[in-house]
N, C-alpha and C positions, 0 to 999 in steps of 0.2 A: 129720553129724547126720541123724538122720532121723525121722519120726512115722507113722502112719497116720490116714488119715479115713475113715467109714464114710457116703459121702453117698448111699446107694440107690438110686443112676442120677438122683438128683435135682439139675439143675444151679445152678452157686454159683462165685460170688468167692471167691478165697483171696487175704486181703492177710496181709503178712511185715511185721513191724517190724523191721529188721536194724540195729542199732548197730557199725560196723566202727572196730575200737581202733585201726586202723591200716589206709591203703590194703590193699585186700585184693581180689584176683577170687575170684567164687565162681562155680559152676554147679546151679542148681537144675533140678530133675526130679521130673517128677512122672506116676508111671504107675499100673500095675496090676500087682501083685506077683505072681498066678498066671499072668496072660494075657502079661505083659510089655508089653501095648500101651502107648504112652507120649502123654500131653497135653500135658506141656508141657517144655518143653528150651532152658533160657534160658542164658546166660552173661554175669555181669555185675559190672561194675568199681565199688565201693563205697567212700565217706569218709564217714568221721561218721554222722549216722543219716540212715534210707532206706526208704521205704514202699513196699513194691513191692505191685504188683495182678497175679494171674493168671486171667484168664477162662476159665472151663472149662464150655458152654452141655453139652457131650456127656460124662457119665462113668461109671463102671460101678460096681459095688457097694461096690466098694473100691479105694480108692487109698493111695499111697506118697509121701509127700512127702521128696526127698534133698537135701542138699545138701552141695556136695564143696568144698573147698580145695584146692589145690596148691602154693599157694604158699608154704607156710612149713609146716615140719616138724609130722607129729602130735603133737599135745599141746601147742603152741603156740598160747594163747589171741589170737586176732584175730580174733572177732566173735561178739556174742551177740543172741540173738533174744529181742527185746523185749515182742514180741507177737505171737500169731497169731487174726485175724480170719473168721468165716464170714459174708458178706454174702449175700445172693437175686443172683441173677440177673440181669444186666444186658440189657435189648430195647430196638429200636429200632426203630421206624415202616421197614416193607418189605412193599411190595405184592407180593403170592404167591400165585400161580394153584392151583387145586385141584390142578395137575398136578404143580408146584412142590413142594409140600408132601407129595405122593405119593413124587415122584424123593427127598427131602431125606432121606424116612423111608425108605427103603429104600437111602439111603447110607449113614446112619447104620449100619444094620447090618451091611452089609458093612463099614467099616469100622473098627468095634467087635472084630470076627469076624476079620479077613482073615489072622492070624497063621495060625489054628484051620483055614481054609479048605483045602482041598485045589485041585491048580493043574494041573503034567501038562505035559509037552511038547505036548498036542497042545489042552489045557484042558479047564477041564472051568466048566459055565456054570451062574450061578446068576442065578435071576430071581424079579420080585414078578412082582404082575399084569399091567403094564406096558413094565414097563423089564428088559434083560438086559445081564448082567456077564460076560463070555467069561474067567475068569481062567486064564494061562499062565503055565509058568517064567518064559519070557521071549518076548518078540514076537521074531519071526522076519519076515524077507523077503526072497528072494533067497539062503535059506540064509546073512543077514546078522542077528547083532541090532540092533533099530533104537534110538535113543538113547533115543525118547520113554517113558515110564512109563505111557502109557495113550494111545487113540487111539477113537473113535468112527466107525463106520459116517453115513457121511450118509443111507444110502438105507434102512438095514436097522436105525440106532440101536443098533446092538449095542456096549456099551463093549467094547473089550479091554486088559487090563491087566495087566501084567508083576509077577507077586508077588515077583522078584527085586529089582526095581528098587523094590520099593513098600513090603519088609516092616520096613523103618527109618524109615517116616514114621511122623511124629506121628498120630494122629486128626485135628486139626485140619490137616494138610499133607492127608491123604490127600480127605478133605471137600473142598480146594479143587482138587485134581485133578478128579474127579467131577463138581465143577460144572462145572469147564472144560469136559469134553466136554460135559456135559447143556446146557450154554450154545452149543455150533455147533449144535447139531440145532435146540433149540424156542427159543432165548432169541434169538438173535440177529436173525433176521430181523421179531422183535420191534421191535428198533430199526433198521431198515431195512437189515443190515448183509448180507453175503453169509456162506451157513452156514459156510465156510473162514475169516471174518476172525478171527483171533488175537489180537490187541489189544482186539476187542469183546468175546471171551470170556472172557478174562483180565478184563478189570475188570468184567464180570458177576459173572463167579464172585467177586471179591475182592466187592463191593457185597455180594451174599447172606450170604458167609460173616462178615461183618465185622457186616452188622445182625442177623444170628444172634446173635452176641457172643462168634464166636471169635478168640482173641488173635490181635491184628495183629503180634505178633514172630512168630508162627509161620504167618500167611499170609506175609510177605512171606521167610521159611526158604522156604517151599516152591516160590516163585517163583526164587529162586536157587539152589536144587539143582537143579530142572529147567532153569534156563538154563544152568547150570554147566555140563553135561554136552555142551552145542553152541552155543556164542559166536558169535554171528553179529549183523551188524550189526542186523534184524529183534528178534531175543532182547534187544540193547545197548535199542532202544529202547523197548519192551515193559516192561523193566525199572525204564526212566524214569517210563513211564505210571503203573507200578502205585505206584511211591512215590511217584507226586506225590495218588495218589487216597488213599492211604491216610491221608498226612500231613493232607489235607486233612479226608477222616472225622476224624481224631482232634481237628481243632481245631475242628468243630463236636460234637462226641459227650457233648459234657457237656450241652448243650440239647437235644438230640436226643433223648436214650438215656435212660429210666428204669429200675429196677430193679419187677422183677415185684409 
């Protein structure tokens, strides 16, 4: 099944009513049908009926909403959609420096773009007034490529960031890379941490992106795709931290969090 929405870059709740006649997994997706860029990329096991919510604070003039079966033969009725809801916007109280709000607008764009972007063996650099994006096929070092999807200059702030590694993230995955560097350079030392600490920048970046009111199934995707790719005991606990913050967001997010 699939529908369109025409929300004009204007961000919105999309809740599903899914009644499933029979256990059933489904995979919903939801992108942009010319650009391909994708926001949200869920997988989920359904009985009975089921209200799902997708948060989408970042979207573009048009979107695709999909959803797939595999399980049981086409034409095989096992689930109907009972409802589809448009809700505002979901905010949540997050203190955010003029600079903050500079960096976030200028990710957002690159990230919206990054399919459309041109990259280059040798990069080619895209910058606001402040802040610069080195984007590359792939980061190189030592005539090696390096595991990471993006890496930040300490001294020079230049992001660099590998479009190979980057061009299957979500919008909301690719958001919380970008914080992550933007969090060793200006955020961390915020909280007294040293610009290299990894675990402060990780749940920087989740804190922003999550009171922004990006879906937390696809911040914590993108915390294990990039951990995926180099398993170390570091990465093992990182991984701890960040569920245990997120779980924790969620179970205060109903008092927290209004809609716009």
């Amino acid at each position: 099944m699939r529908f369109d929405l025409l929300p004009y870059q204007k961000p919105f709740n999309l809740l599903l009513t899914i009644k499933a006649l029979r256990p059933v997994r489904l995979i919903v997706s939801i992108f942009n049908p010319i650009s391909g860029a994708q926001f949200i990329y869920r997988k989920v096991s359904l009985k009975g009926l089921n209200r799902l919510r997708f948060k989408l604070p970042i979207v573009s003039d048009r979107l695709r909403v999909e959803i797939v079966c595999k399980d049981l033969p086409l034409g095989d009725a096992h689930y109907v959609i009972e409802g589809i809801q448009i809700k505002r916007d979901t905010k949540c109280p997050v203190e955010l420096s003029a600079r903050d709000k500079r960096f976030i607008k200028f990710a957002k764009w690159f990230a919206l773009n990054l399919k459309s972007l041109n990259a280059g063996e040798k990069g080619t650099i895209y910058q606001s007034e402040e802040f610069t994006i080195l984007l590359q096929d792939k980061i190189m070092e030592q005539e090696e490529e390096v595991s990471t999807p993006a890496r930040i200059g300490k001294q020079t702030g230049i992001i660099q960031a590998s479009k190979s590694k980057l061009i299957n993230y979500s919008i909301p995955m690719l958001m919380v890379v970008l914080l992550h560097e933007y969090a060793h350079r200006y955020k961390n030392s915020e909280y007294g941490r040293k610009a290299n600490n990894e675990l402060s920048a990780d749940l920087i970046a989740t804190n922003i992106a999550l009171n922004l009111g990006f879906d937390s199934v696809e911040v914590l995707r993108c915390f294990k795709v990039v951990f995926g790719g180099k398993i170390t005991a570091l990465n093992k606990r990182r991984w701890r931290a960040v569920n245990q913050f997120v779980e924790r967001f969620k179970q205060h997010e109903k008092t927290r969090c209004s809609t716009r």
